[in-house]
Structure formats: structure tokens, C-alpha cells
N, C-alpha and C positions, 0 to 999 in steps of 0.2 A: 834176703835178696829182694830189692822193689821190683816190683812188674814191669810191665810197660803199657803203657797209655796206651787207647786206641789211640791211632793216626787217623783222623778225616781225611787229609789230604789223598787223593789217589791217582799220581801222578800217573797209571798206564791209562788213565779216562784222558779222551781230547776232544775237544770239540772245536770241527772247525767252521766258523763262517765270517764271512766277508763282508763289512757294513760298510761302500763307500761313501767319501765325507760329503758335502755339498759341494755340486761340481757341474759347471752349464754344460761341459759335452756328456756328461752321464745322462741329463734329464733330456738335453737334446735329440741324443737315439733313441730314447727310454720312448719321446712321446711321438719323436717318427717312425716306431714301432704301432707303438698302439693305435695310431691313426691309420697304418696300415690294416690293422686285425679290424677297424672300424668299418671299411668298405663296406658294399654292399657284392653282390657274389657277382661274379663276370667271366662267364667261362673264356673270352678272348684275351682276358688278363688277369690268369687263373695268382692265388696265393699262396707260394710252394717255401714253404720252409726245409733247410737241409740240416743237417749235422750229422754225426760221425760217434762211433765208440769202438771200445775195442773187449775182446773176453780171452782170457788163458787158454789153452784149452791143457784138458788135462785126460789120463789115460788113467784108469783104476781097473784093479784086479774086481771084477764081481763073481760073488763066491755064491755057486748053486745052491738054493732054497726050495721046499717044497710049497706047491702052492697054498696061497695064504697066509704065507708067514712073512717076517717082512725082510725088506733088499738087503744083504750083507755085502759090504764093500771091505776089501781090502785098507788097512789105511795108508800102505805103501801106494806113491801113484807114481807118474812119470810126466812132468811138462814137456807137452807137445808142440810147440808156437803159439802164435797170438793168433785169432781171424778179428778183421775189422769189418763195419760192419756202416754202411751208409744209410740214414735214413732220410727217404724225401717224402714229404709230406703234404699236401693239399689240404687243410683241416674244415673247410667250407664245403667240400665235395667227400667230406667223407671217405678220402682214398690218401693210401701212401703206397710208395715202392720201396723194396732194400736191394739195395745190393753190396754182397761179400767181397771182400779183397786180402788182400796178404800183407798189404801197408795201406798206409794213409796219408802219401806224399801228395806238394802240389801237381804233378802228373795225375794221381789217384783223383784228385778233386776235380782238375780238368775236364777230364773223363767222363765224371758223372756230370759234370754242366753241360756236355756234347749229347747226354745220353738220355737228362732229362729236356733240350732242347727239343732233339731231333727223332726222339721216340718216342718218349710219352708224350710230348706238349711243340708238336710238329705246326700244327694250323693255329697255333693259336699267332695274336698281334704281338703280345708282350707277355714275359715271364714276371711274375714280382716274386723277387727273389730275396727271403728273410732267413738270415744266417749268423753265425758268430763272427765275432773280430780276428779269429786264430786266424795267423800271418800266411799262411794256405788260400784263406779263402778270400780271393778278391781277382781280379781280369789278369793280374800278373802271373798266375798259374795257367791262366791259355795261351799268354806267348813264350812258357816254359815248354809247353806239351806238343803245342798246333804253329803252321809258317802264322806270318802276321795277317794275310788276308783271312784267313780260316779264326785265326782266334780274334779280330776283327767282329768280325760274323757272330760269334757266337756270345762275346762281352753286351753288342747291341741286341741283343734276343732277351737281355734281362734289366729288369730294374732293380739298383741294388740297395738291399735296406741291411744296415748292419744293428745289431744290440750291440749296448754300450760296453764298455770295459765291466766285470763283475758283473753281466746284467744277463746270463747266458739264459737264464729262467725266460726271458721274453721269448726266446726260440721254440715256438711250439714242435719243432721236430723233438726237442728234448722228451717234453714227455711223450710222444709216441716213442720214444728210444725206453722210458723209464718202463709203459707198460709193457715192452715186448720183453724187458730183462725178465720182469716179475713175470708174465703168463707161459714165458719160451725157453729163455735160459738161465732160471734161477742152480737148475743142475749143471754141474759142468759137460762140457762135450769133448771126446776123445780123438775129434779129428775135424780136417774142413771139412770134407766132405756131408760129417754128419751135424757140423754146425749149419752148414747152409742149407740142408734139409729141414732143418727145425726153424730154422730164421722163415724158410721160404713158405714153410707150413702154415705157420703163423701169418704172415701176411696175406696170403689167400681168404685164410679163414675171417681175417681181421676189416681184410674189402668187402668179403662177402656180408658182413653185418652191417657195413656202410657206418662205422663209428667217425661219429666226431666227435671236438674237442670244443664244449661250451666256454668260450673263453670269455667272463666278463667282467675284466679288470681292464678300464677304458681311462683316459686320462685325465676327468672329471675327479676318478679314485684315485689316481695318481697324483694331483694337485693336492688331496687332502692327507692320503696316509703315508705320500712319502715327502711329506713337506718337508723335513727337513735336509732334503737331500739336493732342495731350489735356491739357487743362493739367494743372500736377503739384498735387493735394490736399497740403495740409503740415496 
């Protein structure tokens, strides 16, 4: 009877990534982003990036251990809903805020534009406001939530910078979302309540070290390593 050959092939491996083609409105938000991260710092026209995630939450049986030995969980668990999870982020001051919700409708994103207007960033002149292209996020979600003069009001409080199609990597809220996964919710959490304890934990802690985000890929680097993403003038 013949064997059988290894198979190289290993179709359950996937890899996914997105390489958009050369395309002028990709480079066009791409370097109206970056020129935005280029300012100089102006607390009157602070730069607040936003985005959004979301985590399972899950219930597990934890099975008593004596001390020192290590966690035993159950493998049986129980899916408990989704918490989502907002993050706004100032990355020049060293400050973000979250806040938890139960969706992530255009209402939900209304919400937080009312919330980062009129709470955190009240006196200031102008918001500059860098976010994803997701069909949520844009003025049409405050005259879903708010009458017209109120969501009026609060459209004019921002100036709106979108990243491109596939280009959600420009959003610095992202990676503040990427480190809170990894330092806060790499374990799953068994309820809101104890999601948004751990979210909220971590953001106190995370203001209080005043971290920011060295960001210095400026559009000089972008002219050169993402050339071919600038269509060719003939």
C-alpha cells in the first residue's frame, strides 16, 4: 500500500490583509491625515481621534485551587452578550477616555460626539476630529439622535478628518484600542458590569502615566514607501 505524501498546503492557515491598488482618494485622506498628526499641539484645537470595538463576554465555571497553584477553568462556558467599547483619544496630551455601551449604532456614536464635545472638550474653539470611514461615523448620525438645531451645534464643534478606505491603521484611537485589549481584556469578562470595571481601570491607570503615542510616519515616508499606492501622472 503507498503512503501518502506530506501535504504543504494548509488550507485551515489564512491570512488576511488588504493591499489597496493606486488610488488618488486613498492617498488623498491618507496625507490629510498625516498632515493632521503633523500640527503642532493647541489645546484650543485639541486632536482627538475616536473608534469603537467590541469583546464577547463570556461566563466560565472557575474551579477552586489552593494557593499557588495555577487558575483552573471549566472548559464549559456560557456567552453572555457583547460590551462595546469607545475609544476617544487625544494622543498629543497624553489622554483618552472610554466609554462602554451595549451597541454601537449611529445614535451610540452621536452620543459620544455630544459627550466628547460638551464634557470633556467644552471651552475649547474647535474639535479636530480623526476617525474611520464606517457609514456611522459622520454629521448624519446627529440629525439621527439630536432636533436639527442641537445636531447643527454639535457637527460645527468638529473638524472632520476621515482615513481612507482600508486605511483604518491612520486612526490612532486604534492602537490605543489594540493596547487596552492586550494590558485589560486579553481575559474574557463575564458580564458588563465587570467589563466596564476593567475598561475603566485601565484608563485611569493609563491617564495617569500620561502615555502617548510617538507617531512618526509623516507624509515625506509616505511619498516614498507607499509610492505605489500614488497614481503615475503621464
Amino acid at each position: 500500500m503507498r503512503g501518502y505524501e506530506k501535504n504543504e498546503i494548509k488550507p485551515w492557515l489564512v491570512k488576511e490583509w488588504c493591499i489597496p491598488e493606486a488610488d488618488a482618494e486613498f492617498v488623498a485622506k491618507m496625507e490629510d491625515v498625516l498632515e493632521v498628526y503633523q500640527r503642532p499641539y493647541d489645546p484650543l484645537r485639541p486632536v482627538v481621534c475616536i473608534d469603537e470595538t467590541n469583546k464577547q463576554l463570556i461566563k466560565k465555571t472557575r474551579i477552586p485551587c489552593e494557593p499557588g497553584q495555577p487558575e483552573k477553568v471549566d472548559s464549559v462556558y456560557v456567552r453572555n452578550g457583547v460590551a462595546d467599547v469607545f475609544m476617544i483619544s487625544e494622543p498629543l496630551a497624553g489622554r483618552r477616555e472610554t466609554v462602554v455601551t451595549q451597541t454601537r449604532t449611529a445614535l451610540d456614536f452621536a452620543e459620544i460626539l455630544r459627550y466628547t464635545s460638551d464634557t470633556l472638550y467644552p471651552r475649547t474653539e474647535k474639535i479636530v476630529l480623526v476617525t474611520d470611514n464606517l457609514n456611522t461615523h459622520s454629521p448624519a448620525s446627529l440629525y439621527k439622535a439630536f432636533p436639527p438645531e442641537e445636531a447643527r451645534r454639535l457637527a460645527e464643534r468638529f473638524e472632520w478628518h476621515y482615513t481612507p478606505k482600508h486605511g483604518s491603521w491612520l486612526d490612532m484611537a486604534e492602537i490605543e484600542i489594540g493596547i487596552m485589549s492586550r494590558q485589560a481584556l486579553g481575559k474574557p469578562l463575564p458580564d458588563l458590569e465587570s467589563f466596564k470595571q476593567q475598561v475603566r481601570t485601565w484608563t485611569i491607570r493609563r491617564n495617569a502615566e500620561c502615555a502617548k503615542i510617538n507617531w512618526q510616519f509623516k507624509t515625506q515616508d509616505a511619498r516614498i514607501k507607499l509610492a505605489r499606492l500614488y497614481p503615475v501622472i503621464v
